[in-house]
C-alpha positions as CSV (number, residue, x, y, z in Angstrom):
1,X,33.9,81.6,72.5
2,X,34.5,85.0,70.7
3,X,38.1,84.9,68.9
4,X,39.4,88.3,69.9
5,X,43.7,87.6,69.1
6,X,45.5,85.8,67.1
7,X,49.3,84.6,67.1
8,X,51.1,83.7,64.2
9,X,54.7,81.5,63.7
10,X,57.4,82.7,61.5
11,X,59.2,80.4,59.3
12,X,57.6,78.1,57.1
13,X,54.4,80.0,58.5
14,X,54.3,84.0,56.9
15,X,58.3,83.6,55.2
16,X,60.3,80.8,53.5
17,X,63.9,80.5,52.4
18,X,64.3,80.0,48.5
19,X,66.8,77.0,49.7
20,X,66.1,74.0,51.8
21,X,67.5,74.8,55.5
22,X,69.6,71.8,54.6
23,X,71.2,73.4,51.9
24,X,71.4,76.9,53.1
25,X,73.4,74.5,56.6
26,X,75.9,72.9,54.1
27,X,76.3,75.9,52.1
28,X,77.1,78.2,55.3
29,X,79.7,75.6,56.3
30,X,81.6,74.7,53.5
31,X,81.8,78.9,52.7
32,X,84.1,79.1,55.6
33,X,85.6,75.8,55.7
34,X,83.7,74.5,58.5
35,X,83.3,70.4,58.8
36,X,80.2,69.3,57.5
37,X,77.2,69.2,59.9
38,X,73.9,67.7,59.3
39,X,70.1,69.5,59.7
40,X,69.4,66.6,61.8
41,X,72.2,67.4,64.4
42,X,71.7,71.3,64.3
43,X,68.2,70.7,64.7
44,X,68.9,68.2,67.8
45,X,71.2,71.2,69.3
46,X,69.1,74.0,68.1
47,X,66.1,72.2,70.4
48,X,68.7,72.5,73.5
49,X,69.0,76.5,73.2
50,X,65.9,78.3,72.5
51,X,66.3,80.7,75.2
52,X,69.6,82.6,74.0
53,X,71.0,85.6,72.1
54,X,72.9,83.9,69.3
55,X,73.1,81.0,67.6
56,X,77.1,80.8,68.8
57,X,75.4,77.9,71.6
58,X,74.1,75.6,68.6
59,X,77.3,75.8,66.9
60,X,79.7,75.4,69.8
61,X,77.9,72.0,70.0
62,X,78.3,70.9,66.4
63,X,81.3,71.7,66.0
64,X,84.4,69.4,67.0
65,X,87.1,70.2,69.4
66,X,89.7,72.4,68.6
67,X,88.0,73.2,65.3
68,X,89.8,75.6,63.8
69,X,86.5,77.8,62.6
70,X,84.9,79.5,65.7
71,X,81.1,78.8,67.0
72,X,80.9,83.1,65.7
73,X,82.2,82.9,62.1
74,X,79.6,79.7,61.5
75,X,76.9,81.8,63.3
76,X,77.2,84.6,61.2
77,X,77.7,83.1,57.7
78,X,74.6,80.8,58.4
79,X,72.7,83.7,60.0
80,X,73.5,85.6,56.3
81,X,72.9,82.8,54.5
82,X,69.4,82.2,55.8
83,X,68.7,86.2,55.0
84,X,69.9,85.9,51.5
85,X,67.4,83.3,51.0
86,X,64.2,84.5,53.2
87,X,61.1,84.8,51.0
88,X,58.2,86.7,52.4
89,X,54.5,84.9,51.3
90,X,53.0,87.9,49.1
91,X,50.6,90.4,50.9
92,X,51.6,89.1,54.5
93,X,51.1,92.9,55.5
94,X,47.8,93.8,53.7
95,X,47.0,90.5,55.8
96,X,47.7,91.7,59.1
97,X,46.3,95.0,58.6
98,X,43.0,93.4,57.6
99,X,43.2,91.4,60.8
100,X,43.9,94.0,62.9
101,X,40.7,95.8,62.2
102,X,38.9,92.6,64.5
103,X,41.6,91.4,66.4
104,X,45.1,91.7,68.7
105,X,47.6,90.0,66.2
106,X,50.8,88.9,67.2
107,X,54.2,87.0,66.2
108,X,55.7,84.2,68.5
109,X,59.0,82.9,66.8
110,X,61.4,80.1,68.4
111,X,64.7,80.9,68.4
112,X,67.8,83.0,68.7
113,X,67.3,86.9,69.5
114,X,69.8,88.2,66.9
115,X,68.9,85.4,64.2
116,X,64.9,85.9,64.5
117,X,65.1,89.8,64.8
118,X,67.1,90.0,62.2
119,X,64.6,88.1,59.9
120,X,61.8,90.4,61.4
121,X,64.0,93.6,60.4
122,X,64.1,92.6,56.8
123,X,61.0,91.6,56.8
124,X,59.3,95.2,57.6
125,X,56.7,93.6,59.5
126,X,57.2,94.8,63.3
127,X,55.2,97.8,62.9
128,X,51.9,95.2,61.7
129,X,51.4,93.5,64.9
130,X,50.5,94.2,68.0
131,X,53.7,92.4,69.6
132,X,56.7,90.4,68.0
133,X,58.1,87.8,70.4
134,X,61.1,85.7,70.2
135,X,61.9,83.0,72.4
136,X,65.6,83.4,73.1
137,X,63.8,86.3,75.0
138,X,62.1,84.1,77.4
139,X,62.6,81.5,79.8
140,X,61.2,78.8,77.8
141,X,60.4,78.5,73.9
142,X,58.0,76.7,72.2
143,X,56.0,74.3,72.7
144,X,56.3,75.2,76.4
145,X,53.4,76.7,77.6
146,X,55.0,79.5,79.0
147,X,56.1,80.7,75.6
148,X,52.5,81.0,74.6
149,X,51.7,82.3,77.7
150,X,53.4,85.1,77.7
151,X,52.1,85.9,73.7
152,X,48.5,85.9,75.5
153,X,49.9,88.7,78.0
154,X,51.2,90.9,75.5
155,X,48.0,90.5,73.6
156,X,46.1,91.4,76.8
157,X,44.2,88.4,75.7
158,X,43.2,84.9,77.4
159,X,44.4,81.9,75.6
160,X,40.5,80.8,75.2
161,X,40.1,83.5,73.2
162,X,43.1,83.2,71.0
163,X,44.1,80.9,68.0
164,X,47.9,80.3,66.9
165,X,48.6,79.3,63.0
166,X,51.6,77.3,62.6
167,X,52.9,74.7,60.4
168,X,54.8,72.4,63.1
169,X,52.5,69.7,64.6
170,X,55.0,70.2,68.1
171,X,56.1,73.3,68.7
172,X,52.8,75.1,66.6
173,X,49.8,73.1,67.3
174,X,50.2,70.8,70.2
175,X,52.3,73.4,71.8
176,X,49.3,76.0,71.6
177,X,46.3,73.4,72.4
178,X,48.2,73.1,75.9
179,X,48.5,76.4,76.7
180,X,44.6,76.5,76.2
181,X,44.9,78.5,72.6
182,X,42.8,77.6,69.5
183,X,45.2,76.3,66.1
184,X,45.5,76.4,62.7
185,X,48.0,74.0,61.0
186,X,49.3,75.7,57.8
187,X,50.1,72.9,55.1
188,X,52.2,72.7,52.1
189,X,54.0,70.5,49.6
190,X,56.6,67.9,51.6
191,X,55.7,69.5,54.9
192,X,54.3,67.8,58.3
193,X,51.6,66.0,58.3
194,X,48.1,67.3,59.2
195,X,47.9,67.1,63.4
196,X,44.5,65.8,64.2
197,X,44.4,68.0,67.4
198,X,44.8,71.2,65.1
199,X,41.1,72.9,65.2
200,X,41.4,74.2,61.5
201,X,43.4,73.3,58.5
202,X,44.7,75.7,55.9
203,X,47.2,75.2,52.2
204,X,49.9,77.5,52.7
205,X,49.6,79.4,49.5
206,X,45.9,80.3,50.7
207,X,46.6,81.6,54.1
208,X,46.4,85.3,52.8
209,X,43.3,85.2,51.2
210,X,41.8,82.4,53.0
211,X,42.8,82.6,56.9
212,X,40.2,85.6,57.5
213,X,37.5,84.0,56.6
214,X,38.4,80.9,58.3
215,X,38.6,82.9,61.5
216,X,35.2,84.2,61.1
217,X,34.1,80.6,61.0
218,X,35.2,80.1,65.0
C-alpha cells in the first residue's frame, strides 16, 4: 500500500524540554508556593482531561482543598516553565518541507489547547504541515481512535495509507495500529521500550536525516 500522509507526535517526538518534565513539575510548584505534586499524579490526572482548553482541570485535581494557590496561577507557571525549556530537534522544518514534496504531513498532539498551541507558536512550525491538531480540541485524545481519525480527515487521507511517528508505545504506536495507520516508534536514551507492534524503528537523534528514507522503504 502506497504511503501518501504522514502524522507526527509532538513532545519527545519533533521538540524536547532541556529539563526533565519532573523537574520542570517541582520547579513550577515550588515558584509559587504550591504543595509539592508528583509526575506520577499529574500524569494520572493529565490522562483524565485530554479534551479541554487549559490545564486549570489537571491542577484542580492535584491540588488539595482550600489550597491557597489557584488551579490558574499553577497552570500558568508550569505552562511557562515547560516553554522556557522546549528544545526544537535541529532541521525539523527543512524536514517537513522535504516531506511535503511526497506526502500530506500532519501534527496530532495530546493535550490542552492553550498549553500545546502555545508550544506550536514558539515553535514556528504551523505553517510546515498540512494540519496541526490538538486533542483538547476533540472529543477524545489519544490513543482513541477517533483522535487519529480525525488526523486522517484533515489529511484527506485513509488510515491504510498513513504512518504516525511517535515515541509512546500507548498513545503513539498502539494508538495508531488501531485506528488502521502504519507507525514508527522514535527511540532514545532512558525512553520506552521498543513496542513490537511498531512497523519501523528509528534513534531519535536520526529522525531528520533518516525518517525519509525509511518512508520510502514502505
Amino acid at each position: 500500500m502506497r504511503v501518501t500522509a504522514v502524522g507526527f507526535d509532538l513532545d519527545d517526538t519533533l521538540a524536547v524540554t532541556d529539563q526533565s518534565r519532573a523537574t520542570l513539575l517541582s520547579d513550577a510548584a515550588e515558584a509559587v508556593s504550591a504543595p509539592a505534586l508528583s509526575r506520577d499524579d499529574y500524569l494520572n490526572a493529565h490522562s483524565q482531561h485530554l479534551a479541554t482548553e487549559t490545564r486549570e482541570p489537571i491542577f484542580e485535581d492535584l491540588l488539595p482543598e482550600g489550597s491557597e494557590i489557584s488551579s490558574e496561577t499553577l497552570t500558568e507557571a508550569y505552562r511557562n516553565a515547560i516553554l522556557d525549556a522546549l528544545t526544537p530537534l535541529t532541521g525539523v522544518p527543512g524536514l517537513l518541507d522535504t516531506l511535503r514534496e511526497q506526502y500530506r504531513v500532519g501534527l496530532l498532539t495530546n493535550g490542552p489547547v492553550v498549553a500545546q498551541r502555545g508550544k506550536i507558536t514558539q515553535l514556528g512550525w504551523e505553517p510546515y504541515f498540512d494540519t496541526t491538531i490538538v486533542t483538547g480540541e476533540l472529543d477524545a485524545g489519544k490513543p482513541d481512535s477517533r483522535a487519529f481519525g480525525a488526523l486522517c480527515t484533515e489529511l484527506e487521507t485513509p488510515p491504510e495509507e498513513a504512518v504516525y511517528v511517535g515515541d509512546d508505545p500507548e498513545m503513539d504506536v498502539l494508538g495508531a495500529n488501531d485506528a488502521g495507520m502504519m507507525t514508527i516508534q522514535v527511540l532514545y536514551p532512558d525512553g520506552p521500550e521498543p513496542e513490537p507492534a511498531a512497523d519501523a524503528y528509528i534513534d531519535r537523534d536520526e529522525l531528520v536525516l533518516r525518517l525519509p528514507d525509511l518512508l520510502s522503504s514502505f
